[in-house]
C-alpha positions as a Markdown table, in Angstrom:
| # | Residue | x | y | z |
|---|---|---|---|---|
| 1 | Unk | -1.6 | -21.7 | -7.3 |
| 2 | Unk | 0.3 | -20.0 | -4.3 |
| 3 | Unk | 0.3 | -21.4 | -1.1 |
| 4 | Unk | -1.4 | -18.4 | 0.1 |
| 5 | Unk | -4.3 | -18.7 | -2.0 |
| 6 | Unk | -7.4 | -21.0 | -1.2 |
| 7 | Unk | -10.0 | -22.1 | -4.2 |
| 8 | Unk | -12.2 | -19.6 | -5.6 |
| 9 | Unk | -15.6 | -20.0 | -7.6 |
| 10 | Unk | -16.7 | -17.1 | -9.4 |
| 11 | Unk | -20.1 | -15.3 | -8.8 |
| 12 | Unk | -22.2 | -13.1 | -10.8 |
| 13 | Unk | -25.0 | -10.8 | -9.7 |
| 14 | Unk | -26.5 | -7.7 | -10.7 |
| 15 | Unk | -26.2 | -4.2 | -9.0 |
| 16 | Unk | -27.8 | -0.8 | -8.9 |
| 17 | Unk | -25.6 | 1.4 | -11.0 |
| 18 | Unk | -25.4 | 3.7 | -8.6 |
| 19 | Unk | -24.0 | 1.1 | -6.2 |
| 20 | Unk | -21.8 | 0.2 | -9.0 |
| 21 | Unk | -20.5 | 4.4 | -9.8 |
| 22 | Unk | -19.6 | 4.1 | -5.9 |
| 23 | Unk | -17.7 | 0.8 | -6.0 |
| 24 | Unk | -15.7 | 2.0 | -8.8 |
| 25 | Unk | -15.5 | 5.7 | -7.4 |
| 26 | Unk | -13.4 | 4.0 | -4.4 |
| 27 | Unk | -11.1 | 1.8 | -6.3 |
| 28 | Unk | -10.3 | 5.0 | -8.6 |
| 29 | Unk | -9.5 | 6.9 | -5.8 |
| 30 | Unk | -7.1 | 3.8 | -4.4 |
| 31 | Unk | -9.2 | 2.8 | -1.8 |
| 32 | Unk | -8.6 | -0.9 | -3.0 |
| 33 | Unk | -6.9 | -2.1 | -5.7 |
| 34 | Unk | -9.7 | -3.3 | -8.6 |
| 35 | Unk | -13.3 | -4.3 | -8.3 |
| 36 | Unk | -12.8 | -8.0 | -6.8 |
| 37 | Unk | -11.0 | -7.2 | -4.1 |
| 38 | Unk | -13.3 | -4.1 | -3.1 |
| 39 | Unk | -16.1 | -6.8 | -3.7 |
| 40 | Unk | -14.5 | -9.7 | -1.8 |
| 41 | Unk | -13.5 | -7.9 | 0.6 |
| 42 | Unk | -17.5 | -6.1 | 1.3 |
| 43 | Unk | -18.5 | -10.0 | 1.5 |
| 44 | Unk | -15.6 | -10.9 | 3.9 |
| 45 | Unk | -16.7 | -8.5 | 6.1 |
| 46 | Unk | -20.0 | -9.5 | 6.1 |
| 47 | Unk | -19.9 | -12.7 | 6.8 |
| 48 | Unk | -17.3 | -12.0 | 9.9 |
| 49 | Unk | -20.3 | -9.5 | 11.2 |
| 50 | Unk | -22.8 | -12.0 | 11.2 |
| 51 | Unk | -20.7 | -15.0 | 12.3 |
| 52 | Unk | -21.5 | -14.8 | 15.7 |
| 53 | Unk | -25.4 | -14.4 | 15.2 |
| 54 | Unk | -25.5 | -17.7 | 12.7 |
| 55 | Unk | -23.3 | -19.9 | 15.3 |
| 56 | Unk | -26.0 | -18.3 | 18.0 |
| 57 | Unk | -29.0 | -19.3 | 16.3 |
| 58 | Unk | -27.1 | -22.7 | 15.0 |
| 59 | Unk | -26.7 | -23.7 | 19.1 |
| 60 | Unk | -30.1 | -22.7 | 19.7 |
| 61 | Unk | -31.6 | -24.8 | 16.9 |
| 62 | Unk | -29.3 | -27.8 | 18.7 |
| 63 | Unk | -30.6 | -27.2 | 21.9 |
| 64 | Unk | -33.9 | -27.2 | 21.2 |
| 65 | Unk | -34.0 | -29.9 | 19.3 |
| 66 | Unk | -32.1 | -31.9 | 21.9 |
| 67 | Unk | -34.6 | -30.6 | 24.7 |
| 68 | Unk | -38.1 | -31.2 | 22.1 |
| 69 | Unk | -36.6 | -33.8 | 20.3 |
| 70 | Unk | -36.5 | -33.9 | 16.2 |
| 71 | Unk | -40.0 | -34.8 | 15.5 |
């Protein structure tokens, strides 16, 4: 494996086929280059957009329970 390369699982899921007719429209028309990176890629960003709102609510959760205690 590269050194650029992390480990991978795989995931499977179903999708409209409409949803699917656009994914495959962009990567046709070179806007990335095959279905997993177009996919990976959709979840990357994602996850960056809601980063800051899950370490928000994670601190929250940590103050309360520090200031209510865990019972």
């Amino acid at each position: 494996m590269p050194d650029d390369e992390s480990p991978t699982v795989t995931l499977s899921t179903e999708v409209p086929v409409a949803l699917f007719a656009e994914l495959h429209a962009l990567v046709v028309k070179g806007w990335s280059r095959d279905l997993d990176d177009l996919v990976l890629d959709a979840l990357r960003r994602y996850a960056e957009s809601h980063r800051d709102s899950l370490m928000e609510e994670l601190v929250r959760e940590d103050v309360d329970w520090g200031l209510h205690g865990g019972d």
